[in-house]
Backbone bond lengths (Angstrom), bond angles and torsions (degrees), N, CA, C in turn:
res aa  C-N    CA-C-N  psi(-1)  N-CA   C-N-CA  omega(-1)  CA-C   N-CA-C  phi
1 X - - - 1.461 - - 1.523 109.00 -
2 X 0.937 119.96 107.40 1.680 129.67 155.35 1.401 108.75 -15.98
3 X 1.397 119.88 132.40 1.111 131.96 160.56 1.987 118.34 -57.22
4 X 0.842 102.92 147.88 2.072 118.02 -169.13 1.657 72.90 -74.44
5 X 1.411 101.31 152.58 1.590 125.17 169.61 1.321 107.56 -93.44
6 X 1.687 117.99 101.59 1.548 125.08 -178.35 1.778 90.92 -48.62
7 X 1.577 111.89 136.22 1.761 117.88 150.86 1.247 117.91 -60.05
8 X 1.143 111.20 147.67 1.487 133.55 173.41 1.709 92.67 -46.29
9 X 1.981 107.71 166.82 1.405 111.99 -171.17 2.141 90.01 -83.56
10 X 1.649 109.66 134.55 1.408 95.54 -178.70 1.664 124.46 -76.03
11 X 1.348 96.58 176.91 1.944 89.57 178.75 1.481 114.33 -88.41
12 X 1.306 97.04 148.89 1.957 100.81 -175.08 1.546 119.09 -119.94
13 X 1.032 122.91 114.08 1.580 127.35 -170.38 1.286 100.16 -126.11
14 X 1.805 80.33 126.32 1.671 96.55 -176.99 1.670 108.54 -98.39
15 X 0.985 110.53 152.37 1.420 116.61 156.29 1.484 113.31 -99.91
16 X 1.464 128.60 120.95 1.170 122.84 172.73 1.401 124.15 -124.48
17 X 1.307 123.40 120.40 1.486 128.90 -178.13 1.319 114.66 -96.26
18 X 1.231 93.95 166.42 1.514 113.43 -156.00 1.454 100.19 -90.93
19 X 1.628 113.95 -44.91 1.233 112.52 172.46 2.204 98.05 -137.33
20 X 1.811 109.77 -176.99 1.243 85.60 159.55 1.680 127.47 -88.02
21 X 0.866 90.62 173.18 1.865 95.41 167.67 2.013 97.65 94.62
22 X 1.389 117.18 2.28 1.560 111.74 -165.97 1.672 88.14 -69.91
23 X 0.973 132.99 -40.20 1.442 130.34 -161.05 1.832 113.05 124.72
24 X 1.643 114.62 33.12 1.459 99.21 178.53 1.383 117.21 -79.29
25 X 1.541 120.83 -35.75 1.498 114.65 160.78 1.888 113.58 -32.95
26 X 1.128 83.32 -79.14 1.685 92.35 -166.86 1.613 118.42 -38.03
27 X 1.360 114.88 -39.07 2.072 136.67 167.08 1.525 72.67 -47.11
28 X 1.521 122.91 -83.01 1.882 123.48 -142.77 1.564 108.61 -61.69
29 X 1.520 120.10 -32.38 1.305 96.18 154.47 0.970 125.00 -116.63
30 X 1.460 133.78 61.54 1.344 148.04 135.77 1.613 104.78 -74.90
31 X 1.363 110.46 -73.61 1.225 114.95 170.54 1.205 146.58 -25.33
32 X 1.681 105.06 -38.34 1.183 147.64 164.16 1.742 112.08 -57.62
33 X 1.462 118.12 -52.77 1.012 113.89 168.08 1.131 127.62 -105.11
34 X 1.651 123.13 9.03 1.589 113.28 145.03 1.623 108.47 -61.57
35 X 1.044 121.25 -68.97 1.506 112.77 169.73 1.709 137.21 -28.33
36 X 1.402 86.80 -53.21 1.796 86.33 152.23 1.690 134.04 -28.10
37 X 1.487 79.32 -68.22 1.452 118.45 -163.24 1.414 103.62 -77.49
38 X 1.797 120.12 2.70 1.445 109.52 169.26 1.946 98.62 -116.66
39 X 1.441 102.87 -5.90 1.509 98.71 173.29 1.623 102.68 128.36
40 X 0.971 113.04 -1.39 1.670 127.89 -164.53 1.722 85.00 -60.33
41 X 1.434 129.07 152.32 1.556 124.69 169.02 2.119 88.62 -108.28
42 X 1.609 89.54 117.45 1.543 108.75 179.72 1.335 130.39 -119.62
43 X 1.103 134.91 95.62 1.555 114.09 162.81 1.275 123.70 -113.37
44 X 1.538 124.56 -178.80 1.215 140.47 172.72 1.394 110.32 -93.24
45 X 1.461 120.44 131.49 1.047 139.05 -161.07 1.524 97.98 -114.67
46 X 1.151 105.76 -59.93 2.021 112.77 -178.90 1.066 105.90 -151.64
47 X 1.583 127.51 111.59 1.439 141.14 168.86 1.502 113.18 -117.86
48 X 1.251 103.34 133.73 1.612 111.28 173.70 0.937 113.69 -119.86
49 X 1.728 113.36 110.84 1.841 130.62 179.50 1.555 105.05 -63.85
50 X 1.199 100.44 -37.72 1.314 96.65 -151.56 1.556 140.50 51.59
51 X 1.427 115.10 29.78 1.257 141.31 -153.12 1.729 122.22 50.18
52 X 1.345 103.39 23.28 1.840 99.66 -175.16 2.165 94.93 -83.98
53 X 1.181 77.28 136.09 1.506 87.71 -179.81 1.678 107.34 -78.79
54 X 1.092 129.18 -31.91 1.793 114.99 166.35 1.459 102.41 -61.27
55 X 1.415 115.80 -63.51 1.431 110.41 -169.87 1.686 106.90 -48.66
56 X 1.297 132.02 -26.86 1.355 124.70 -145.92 1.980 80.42 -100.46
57 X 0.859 123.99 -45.15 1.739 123.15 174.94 1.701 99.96 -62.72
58 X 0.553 96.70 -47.21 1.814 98.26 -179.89 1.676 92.28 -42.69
59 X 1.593 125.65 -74.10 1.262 134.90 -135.55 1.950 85.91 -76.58
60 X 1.268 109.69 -22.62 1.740 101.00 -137.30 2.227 82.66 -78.56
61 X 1.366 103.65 -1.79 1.452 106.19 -178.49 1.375 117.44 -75.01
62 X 1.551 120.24 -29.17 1.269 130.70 -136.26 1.510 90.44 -103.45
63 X 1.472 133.56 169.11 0.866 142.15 150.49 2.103 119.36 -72.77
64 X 1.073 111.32 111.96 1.192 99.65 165.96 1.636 134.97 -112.70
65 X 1.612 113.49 164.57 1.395 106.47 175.51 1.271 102.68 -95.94
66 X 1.613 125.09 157.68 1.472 147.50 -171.76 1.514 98.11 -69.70
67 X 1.424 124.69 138.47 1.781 101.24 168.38 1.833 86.42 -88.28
68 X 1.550 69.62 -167.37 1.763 83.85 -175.30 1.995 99.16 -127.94
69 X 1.606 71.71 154.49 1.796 77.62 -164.41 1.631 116.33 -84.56
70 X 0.876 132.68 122.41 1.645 131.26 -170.70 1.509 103.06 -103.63
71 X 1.683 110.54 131.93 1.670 109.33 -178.92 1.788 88.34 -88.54
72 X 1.057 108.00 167.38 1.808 132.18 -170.31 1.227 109.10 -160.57
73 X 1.421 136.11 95.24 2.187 117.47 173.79 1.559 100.51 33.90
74 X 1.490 96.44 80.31 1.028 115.50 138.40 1.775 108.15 70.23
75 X 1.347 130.44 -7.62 1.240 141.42 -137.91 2.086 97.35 -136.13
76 X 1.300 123.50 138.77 1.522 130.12 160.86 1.538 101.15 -89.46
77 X 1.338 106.60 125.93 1.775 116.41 150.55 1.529 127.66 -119.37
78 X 0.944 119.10 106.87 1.774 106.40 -176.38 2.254 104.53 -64.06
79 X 1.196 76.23 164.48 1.810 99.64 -167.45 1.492 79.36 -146.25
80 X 1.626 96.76 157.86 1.702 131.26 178.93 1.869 82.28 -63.85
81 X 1.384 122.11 152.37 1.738 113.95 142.97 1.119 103.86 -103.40
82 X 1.403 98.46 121.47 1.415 101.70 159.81 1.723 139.78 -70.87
83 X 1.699 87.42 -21.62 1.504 115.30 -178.98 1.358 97.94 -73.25
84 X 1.524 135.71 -34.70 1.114 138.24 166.17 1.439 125.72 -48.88
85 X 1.349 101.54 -44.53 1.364 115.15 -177.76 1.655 129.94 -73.91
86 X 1.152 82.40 -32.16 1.670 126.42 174.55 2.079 106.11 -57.64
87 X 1.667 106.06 -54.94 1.346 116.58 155.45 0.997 128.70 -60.91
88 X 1.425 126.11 -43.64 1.102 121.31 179.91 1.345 133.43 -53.72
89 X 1.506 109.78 -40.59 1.389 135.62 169.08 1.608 115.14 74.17
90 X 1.662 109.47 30.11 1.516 109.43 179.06 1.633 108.31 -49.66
91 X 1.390 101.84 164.16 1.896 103.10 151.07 1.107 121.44 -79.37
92 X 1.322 131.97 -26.07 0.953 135.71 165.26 1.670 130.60 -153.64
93 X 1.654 115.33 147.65 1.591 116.43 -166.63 0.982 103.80 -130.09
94 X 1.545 123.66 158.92 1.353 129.72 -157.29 1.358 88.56 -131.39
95 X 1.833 106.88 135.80 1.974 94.49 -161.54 1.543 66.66 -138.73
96 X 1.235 120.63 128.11 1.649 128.75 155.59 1.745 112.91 -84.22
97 X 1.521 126.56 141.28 1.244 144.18 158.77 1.760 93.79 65.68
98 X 1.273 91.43 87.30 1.640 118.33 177.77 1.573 95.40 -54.55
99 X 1.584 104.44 -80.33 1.363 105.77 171.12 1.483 134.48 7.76
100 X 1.288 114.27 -64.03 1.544 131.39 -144.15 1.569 101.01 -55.32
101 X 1.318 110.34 160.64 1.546 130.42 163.10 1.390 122.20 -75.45
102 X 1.132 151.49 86.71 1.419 121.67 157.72 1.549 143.32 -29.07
103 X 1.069 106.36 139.25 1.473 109.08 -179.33 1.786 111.41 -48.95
104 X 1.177 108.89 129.46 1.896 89.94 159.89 0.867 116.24 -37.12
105 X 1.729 119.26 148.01 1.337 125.41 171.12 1.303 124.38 90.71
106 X 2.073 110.38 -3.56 1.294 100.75 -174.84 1.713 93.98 -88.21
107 X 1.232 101.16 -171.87 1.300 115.22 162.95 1.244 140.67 -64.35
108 X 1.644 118.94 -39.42 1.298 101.31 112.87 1.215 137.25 -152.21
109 X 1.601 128.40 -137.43 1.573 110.41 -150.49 1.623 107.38 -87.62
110 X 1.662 112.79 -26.76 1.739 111.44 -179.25 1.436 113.46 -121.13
111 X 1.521 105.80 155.16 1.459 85.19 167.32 1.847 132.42 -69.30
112 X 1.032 118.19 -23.85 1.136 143.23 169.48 1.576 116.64 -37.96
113 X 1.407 102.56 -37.07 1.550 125.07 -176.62 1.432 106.57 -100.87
114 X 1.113 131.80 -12.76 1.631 145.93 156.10 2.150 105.01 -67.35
115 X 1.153 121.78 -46.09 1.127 151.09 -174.40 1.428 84.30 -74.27
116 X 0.954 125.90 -73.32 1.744 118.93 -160.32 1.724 99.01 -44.41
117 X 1.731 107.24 -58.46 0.977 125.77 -166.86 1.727 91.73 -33.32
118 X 1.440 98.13 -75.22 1.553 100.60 -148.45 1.746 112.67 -56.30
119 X 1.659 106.28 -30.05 1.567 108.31 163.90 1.699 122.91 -49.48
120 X 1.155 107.11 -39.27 1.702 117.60 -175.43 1.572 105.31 -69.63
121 X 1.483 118.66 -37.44 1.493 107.79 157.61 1.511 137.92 -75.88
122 X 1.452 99.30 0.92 1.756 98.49 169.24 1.493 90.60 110.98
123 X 1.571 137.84 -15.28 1.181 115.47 -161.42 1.999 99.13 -85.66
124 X 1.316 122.09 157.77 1.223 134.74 -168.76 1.737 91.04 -91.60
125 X 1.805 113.00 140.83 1.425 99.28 158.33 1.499 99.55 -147.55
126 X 1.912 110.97 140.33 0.853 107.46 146.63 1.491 136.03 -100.26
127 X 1.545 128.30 163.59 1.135 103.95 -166.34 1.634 98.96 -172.60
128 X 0.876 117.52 172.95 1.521 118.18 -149.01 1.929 98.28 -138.20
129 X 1.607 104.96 141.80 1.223 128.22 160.69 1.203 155.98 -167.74
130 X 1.191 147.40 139.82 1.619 117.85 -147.71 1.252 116.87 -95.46
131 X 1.563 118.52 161.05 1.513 113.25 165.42 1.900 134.74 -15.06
132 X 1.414 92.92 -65.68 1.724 105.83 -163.32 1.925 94.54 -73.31
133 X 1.426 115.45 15.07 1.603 103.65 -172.24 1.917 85.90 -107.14
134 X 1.111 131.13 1.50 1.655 122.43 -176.98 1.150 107.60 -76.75
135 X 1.548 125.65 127.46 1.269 124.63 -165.60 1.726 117.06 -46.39
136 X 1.352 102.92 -67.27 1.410 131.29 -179.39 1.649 101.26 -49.02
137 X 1.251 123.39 -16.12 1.279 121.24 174.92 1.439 139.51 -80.35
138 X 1.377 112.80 -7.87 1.201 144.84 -168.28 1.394 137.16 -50.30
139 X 1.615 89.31 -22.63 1.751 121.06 -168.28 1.524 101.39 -114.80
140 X 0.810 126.81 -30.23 1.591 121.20 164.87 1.797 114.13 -91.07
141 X 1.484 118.19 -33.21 1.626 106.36 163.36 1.129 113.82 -68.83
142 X 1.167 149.07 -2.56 1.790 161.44 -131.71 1.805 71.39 -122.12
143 X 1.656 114.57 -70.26 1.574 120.79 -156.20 1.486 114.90 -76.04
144 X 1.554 92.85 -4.50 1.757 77.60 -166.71 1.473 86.36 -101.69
145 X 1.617 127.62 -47.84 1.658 134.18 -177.46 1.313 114.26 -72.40
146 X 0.868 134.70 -12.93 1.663 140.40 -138.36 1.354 122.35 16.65
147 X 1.732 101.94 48.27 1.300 99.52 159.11 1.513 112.95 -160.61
148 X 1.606 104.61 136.01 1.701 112.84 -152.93 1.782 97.12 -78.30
149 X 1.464 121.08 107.34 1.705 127.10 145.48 1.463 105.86 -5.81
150 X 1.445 93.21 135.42 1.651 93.54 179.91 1.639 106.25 -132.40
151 X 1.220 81.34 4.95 1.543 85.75 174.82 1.770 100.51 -139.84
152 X 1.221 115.01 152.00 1.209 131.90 -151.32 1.581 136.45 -172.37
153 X 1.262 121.33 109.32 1.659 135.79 -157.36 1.731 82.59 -103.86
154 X 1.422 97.01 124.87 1.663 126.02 158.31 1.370 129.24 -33.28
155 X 1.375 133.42 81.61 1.533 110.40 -167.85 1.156 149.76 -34.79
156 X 1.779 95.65 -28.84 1.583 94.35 162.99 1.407 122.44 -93.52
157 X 0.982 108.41 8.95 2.142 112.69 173.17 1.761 71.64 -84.08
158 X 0.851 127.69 -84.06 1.801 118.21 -152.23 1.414 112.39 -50.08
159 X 1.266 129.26 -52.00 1.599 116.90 156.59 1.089 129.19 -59.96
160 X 0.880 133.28 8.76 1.983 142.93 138.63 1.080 115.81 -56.13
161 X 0.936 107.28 -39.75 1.846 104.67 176.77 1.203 112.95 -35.97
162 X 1.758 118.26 155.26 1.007 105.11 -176.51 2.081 114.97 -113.65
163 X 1.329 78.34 3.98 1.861 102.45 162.87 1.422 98.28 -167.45
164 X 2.247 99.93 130.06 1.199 90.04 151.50 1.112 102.62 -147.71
165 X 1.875 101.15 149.16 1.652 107.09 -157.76 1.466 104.88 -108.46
166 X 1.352 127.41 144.76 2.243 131.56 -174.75 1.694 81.93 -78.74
167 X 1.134 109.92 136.12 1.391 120.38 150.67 1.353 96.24 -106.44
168 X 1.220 94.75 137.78 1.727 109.98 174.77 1.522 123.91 -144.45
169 X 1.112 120.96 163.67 1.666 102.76 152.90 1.678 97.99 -169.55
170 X 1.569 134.78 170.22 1.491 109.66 -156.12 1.108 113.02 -96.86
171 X 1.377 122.35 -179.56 1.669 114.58 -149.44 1.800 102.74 -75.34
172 X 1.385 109.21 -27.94 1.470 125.11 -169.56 2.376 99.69 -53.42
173 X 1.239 98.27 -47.58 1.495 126.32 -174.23 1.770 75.30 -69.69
174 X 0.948 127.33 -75.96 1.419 129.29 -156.30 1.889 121.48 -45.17
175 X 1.768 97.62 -50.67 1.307 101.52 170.75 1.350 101.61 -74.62
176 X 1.013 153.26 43.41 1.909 130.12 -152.55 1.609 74.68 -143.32
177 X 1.461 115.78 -48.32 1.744 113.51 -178.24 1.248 101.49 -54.62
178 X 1.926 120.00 -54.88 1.269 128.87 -154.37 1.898 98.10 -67.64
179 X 1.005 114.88 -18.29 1.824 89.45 -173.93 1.610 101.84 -117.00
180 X 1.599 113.59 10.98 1.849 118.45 163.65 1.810 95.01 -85.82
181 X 1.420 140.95 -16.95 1.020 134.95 -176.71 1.481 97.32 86.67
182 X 1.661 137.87 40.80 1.135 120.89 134.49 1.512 163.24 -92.46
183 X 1.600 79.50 -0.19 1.472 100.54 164.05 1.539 131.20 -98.51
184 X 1.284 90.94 -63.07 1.938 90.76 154.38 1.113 98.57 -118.37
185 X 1.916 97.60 -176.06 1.554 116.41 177.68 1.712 115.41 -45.53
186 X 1.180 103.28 144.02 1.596 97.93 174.75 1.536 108.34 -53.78
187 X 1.206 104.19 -57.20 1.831 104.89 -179.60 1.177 111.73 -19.97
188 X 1.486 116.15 -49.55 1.501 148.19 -139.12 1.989 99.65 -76.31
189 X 1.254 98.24 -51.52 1.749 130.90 172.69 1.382 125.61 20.01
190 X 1.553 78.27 -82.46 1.577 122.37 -176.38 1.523 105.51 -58.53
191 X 1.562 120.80 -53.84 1.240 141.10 179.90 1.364 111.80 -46.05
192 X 1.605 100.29 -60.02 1.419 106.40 -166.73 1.550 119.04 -71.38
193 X 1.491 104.01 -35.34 1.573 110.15 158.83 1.426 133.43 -68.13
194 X 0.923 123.52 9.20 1.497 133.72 149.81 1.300 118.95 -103.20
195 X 1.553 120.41 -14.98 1.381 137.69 160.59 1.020 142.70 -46.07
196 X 1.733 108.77 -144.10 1.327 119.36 141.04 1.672 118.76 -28.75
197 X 1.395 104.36 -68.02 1.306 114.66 -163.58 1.922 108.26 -74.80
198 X 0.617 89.74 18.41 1.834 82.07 -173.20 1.566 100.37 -82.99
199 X 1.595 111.60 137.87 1.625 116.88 -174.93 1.631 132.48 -25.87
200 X 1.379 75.45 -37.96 2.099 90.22 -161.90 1.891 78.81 -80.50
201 X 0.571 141.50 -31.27 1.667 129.82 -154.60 1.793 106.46 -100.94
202 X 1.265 114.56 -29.13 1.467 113.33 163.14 1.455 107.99 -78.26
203 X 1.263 116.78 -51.43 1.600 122.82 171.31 1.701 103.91 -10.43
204 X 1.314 98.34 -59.17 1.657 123.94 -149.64 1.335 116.26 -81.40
205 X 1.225 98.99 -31.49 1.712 119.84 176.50 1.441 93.49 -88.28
206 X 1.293 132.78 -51.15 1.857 105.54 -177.65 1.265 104.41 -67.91
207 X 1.349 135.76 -32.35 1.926 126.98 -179.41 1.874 90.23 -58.99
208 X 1.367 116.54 -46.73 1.321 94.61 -157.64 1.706 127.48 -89.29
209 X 1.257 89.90 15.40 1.394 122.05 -163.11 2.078 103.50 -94.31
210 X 1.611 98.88 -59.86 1.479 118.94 167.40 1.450 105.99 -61.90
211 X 1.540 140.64 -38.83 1.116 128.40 -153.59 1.403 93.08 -83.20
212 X 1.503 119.24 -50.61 1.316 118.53 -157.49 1.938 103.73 -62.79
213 X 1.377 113.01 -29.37 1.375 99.04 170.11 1.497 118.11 -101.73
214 X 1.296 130.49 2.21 1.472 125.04 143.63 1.674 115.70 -52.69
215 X 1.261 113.27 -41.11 1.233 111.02 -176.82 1.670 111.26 -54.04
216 X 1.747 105.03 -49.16 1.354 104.92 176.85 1.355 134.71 -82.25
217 X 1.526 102.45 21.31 1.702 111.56 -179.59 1.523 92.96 77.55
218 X 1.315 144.57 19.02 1.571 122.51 -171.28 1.307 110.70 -111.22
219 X 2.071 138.10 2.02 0.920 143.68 -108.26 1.987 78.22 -115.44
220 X 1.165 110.64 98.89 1.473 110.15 179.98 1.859 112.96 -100.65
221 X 1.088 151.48 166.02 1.592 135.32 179.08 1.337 98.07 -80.10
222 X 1.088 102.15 125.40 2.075 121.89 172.92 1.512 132.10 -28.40
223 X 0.679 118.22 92.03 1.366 123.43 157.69 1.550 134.91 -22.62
224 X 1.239 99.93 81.52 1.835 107.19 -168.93 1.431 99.59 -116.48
225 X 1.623 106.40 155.06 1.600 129.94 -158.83 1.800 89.42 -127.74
226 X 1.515 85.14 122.41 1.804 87.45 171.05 1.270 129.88 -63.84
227 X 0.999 121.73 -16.47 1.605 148.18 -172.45 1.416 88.16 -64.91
228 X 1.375 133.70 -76.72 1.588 152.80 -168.62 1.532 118.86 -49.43
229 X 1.142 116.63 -10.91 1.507 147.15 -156.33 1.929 96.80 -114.87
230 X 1.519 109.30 -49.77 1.913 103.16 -171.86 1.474 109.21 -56.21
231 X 1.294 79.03 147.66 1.703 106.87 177.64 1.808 112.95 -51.50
């Protein structure tokens, strides 16, 4: 019997925000279910609601894979499976927070490198991540937040992509989520708006967000979700 014809390596489209809370989940499964909805075979691999109720109706549509649970000291954490995903053999998976670390003990050490995996078998992924996670970026989010990323996707795994779109929307829209309690905890609010989120510091992160992909020819007009925009 003839060997199965390995697929081509698949295409990867990032969503990248400027800060969190712009709306890159919600773009990845939008996207997710235009494709659906033209016949595309899709699931969700790793989505983070973060308790927003559009995003969480969005996901409850999609088909998803189970993560798998990883022991760590004494403790269970679920992780995306990739080995899952890998079986499944969608065209395409929707992997939220490229970035992230794996637990010890997974298979392996980033998510990013789970993502490669599933690209090298032909499967398509989209997937979402923010500005201050670009490797090479590290020394100016360090200066603009005062605090150095500790987690971090490779610049050239992210310019591989084969589309990647700025989710954005302006910082005014941005704090307006942060003190309705949709980005973090309300408790949280106050904090974050003198923070992260304070004008001059999103300002800075969308310039530095556009420059770094103007530089690479990738600088496309932003990606905004109407939802993020209501009164």
């Amino acid at each position: 019997m003839p060997e199965a014809r390995v697929r081509d390596r698949g295409a990867l489209h990032v969503y990248l925000g400027s800060a969190p809370g712009v709306g890159k989940t919600y773009a990845m499964l939008s996207e997710g279910r235009r494709l659906s909805s033209a016949g595309v075979d899709v699931v969700a691999g790793w989505v983070e609601t973060h308790g927003r109720v559009d995003t969480g109706a969005m996901l409850s549509a999609c088909e998803r894979v189970a993560p798998v649970p990883v022991a760590h000291h004494g403790s269970t954490f679920d992780e995306m499976d990739a080995d899952g995903i890998t079986a499944r053999r969608p065209a395409v998976v929707l992997v939220d927070e490229l970035a992230h670390t794996n637990v010890p003990g997974s298979r392996r050490e980033k998510r990013w490198q789970d993502v490669d995996a599933l690209l090298a078998v032909g499967i398509g992924v989209i997937t979402t991540l923010n500005v201050m996670h670009i490797e090479s970026l590290s020394a100016s989010i360090e200066r603009i937040t005062g605090v150095l990323p500790h987690e971090t996707v490779p610049d050239a795994f992210v310019s591989s992509a084969d589309r990647i779109d700025l989710v954005d929307v302006s910082p005014e829209v941005l704090r307006r989520r942060v003190e309705e309690g949709s980005v973090v905890a309300p408790e949280a609010s106050a904090a974050a708006l003198g923070g992260l989120f304070n004008a001059s510091t999103l300002a800075a992160l969308r310039d530095l967000a556009t420059r770094w992909l103007d530089i690479r020819g990738l600088l496309v007009p932003p990606v905004t979700s109407s939802f993020l925009d209501a009164p």
